[in-house]
C-alpha positions as CSV (number, residue, x, y, z in Angstrom):
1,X,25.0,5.8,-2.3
2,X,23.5,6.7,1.1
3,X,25.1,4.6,4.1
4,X,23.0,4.2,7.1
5,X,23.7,2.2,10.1
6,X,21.2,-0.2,11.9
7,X,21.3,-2.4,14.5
8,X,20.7,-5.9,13.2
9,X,18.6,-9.0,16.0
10,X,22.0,-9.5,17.7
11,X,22.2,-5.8,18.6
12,X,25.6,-5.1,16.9
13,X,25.1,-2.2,14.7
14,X,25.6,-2.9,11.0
15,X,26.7,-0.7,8.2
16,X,23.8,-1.3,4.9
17,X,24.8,1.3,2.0
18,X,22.0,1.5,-1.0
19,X,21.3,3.8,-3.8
20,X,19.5,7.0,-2.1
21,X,16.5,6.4,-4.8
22,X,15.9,2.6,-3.2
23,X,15.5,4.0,0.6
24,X,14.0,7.2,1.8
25,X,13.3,8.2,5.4
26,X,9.9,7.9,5.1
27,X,10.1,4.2,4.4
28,X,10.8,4.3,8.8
29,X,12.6,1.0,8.3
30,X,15.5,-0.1,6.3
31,X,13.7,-2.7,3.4
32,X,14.1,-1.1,0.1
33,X,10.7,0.7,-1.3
34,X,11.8,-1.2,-4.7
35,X,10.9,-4.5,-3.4
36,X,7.5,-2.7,-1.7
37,X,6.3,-1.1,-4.4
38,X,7.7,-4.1,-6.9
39,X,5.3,-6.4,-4.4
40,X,2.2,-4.2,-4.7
41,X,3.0,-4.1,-8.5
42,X,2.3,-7.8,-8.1
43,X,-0.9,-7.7,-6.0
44,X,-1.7,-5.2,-8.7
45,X,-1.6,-7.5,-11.5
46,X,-3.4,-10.6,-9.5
47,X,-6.3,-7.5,-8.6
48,X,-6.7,-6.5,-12.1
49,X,-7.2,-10.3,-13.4
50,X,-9.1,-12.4,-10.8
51,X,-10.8,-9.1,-8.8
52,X,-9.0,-10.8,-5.5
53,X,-6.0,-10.3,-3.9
54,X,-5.1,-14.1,-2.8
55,X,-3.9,-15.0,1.3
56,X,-0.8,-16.7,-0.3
57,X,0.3,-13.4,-1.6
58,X,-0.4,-11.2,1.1
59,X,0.9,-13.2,4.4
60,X,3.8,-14.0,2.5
61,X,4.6,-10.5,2.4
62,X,4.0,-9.4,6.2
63,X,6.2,-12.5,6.7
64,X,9.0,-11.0,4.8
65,X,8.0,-7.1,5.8
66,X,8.4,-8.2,9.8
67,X,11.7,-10.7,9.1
68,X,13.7,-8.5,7.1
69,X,12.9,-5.2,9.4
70,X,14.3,-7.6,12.2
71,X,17.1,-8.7,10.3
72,X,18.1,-5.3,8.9
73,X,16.5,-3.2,11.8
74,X,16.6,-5.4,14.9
75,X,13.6,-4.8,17.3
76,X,13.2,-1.5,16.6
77,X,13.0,-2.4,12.3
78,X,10.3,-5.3,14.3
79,X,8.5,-2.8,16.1
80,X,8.2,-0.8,13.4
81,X,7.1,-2.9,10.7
82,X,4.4,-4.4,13.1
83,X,3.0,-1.0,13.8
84,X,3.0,-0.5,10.4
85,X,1.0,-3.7,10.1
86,X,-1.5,-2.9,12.5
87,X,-1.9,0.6,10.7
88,X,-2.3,-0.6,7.5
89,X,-4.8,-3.3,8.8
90,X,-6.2,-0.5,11.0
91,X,-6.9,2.0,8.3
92,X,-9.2,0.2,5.6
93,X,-10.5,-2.0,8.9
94,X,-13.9,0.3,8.6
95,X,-14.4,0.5,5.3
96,X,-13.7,-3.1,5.0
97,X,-16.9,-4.0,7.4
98,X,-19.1,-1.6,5.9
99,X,-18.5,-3.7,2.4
100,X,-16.8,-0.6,0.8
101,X,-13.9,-3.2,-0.1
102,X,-13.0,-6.7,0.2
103,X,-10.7,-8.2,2.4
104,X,-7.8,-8.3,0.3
105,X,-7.4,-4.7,0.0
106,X,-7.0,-4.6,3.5
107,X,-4.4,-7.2,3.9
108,X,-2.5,-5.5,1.1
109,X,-2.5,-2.0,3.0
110,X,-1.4,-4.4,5.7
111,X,1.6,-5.8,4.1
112,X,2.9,-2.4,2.8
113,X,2.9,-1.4,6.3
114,X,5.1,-4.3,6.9
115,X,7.7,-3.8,4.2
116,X,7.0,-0.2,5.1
117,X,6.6,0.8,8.3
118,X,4.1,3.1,9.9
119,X,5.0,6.6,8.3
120,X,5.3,4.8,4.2
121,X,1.7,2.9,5.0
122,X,0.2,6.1,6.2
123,X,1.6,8.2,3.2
124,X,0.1,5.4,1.1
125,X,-3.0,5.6,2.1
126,X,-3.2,9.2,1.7
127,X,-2.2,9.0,-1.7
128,X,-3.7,6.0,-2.5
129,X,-7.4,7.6,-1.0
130,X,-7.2,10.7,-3.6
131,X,-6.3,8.2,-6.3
132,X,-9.2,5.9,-5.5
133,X,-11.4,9.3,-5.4
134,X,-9.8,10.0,-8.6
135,X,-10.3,6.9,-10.2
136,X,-14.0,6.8,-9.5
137,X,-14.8,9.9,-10.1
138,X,-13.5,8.7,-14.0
139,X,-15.1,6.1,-13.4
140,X,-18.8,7.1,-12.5
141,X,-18.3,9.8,-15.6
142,X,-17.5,6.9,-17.9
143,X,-20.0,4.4,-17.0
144,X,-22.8,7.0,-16.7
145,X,-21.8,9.1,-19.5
146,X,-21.9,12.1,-17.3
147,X,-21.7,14.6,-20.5
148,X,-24.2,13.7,-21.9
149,X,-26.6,12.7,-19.0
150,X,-25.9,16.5,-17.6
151,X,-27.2,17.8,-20.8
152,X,-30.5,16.3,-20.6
153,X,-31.2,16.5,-17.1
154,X,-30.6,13.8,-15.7
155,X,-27.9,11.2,-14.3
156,X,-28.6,7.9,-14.4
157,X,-26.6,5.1,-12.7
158,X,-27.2,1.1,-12.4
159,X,-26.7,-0.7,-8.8
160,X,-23.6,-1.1,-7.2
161,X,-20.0,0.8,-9.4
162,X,-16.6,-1.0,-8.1
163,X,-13.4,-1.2,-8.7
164,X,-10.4,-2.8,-8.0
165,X,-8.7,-1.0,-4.8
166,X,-5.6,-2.3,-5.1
167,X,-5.0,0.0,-8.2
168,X,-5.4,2.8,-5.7
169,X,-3.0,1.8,-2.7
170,X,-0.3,0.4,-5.7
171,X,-0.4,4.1,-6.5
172,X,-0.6,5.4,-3.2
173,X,2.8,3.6,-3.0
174,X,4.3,4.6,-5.6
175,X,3.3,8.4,-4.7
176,X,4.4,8.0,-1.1
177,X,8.1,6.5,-2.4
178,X,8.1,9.7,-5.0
179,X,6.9,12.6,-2.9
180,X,8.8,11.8,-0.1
C-alpha cells in the first residue's frame, strides 16, 4: 500500500492510500490507471464492433477524468488533467485532419489524458504509435500476402488499409501503466 497525500477542492490536504500497482507517478494525478486503462478496455470493445468510438462514451470520461482529479487533486489534479486533455486532443489533432483517423480516436487520446494527466497521455501515445506501426505493418503483410508477393516481384495492394486505432492507444495505455 502506497500512501500519498493531496490536496482535495477545499484545499485541506487529504491522506488517499492504494495498492502501489493501481497508481504510479507517471499517471501525474491521483485517479487509479485501473479505472483508465479498464475505460479504454471499453472504447476498445465499442471500436472493434461498430468501427466508432461513440460521444456518449468519450465526454463522459473527460467529465469524470477533470472531476475526480479535482476531487482527489484539487486545482492542481484540475490543471493537470485538463492539460492532459488538451495534449491528448493536441496530439492526434493532425493526423485527425489529414483523415489518417477518425474523430473518435482523438477524443479517446483526449479522455486518457483526463483520467491521466499530461505525462500518462504522452507515454500513451508513444506506445500506442509503435503499436499502431506494429499493427499495420501485420497488417499490410496479411492483407497483401507479403511472402508471397516478394517472391514474384511484385506487391500488390487494393485502396485505402485501416484499422481500428483505438486498439493502438488501449495498448499504449496499457504499456505506459506497465513500463512506468
Amino acid at each position: 500500500m502506497e500512501t500519498i497525500y493531496r490536496h482535495n477542492f477545499n484545499g485541506r490536504k487529504v491522506r488517499v492510500t492504494m495498492p502501489s500497482m493501481l497508481y504510479t507517478e507517471a499517471t501525474a494525478t491521483p485517479v487509479p490507471v485501473v479505472l483508465t486503462i479498464g475505460w479504454a478496455a471499453l472504447a476498445v470493445i465499442c471500436d472493434l464492433r461498430t468501427r466508432r468510438i461513440p460521444n456518449r462514451l468519450t465526454f463522459p470520461a473527460v467529465a469524470l477524468g477533470l472531476v475526480a482529479n479535482l476531487t482527489l487533486g484539487g486545482l492542481n489534479g484540475l490543471a493537470k488533467s485538463a492539460v492532459g486533455t488538451l495534449l491528448g486532443a493536441a496530439l492526434l489533432f493532425v493526423p485527425f485532419v489529414m483523415g489518417g483517423m477518425g474523430a473518435g480516436d482523438v477524443k479517446m487520446l483526449a479522455a486518457v489524458g483526463a483520467l491521466g494527466g499530461p505525462i500518462f497521455v504522452f507515454r500513451t501515445f508513444y506506445y500506442g504509435s509503435m503499436a499502431g506501426g506494429l499493427i499495420a505493418s501485420i497488417l499490410i503483410m496479411w492483407r497483401t500476402r507479403l511472402f508471397s508477393d516478394l517472391a514474384h516481384g511484385a506487391l500488390k495492394t487494393s485502396g485505402k488499409q485501416v484499422f481500428p486505432y483505438g486498439m493502438a492507444i488501449f495498448a499504449g495505455a496499457v504499456a505506459a501503466s506497465v513500463l512506468s
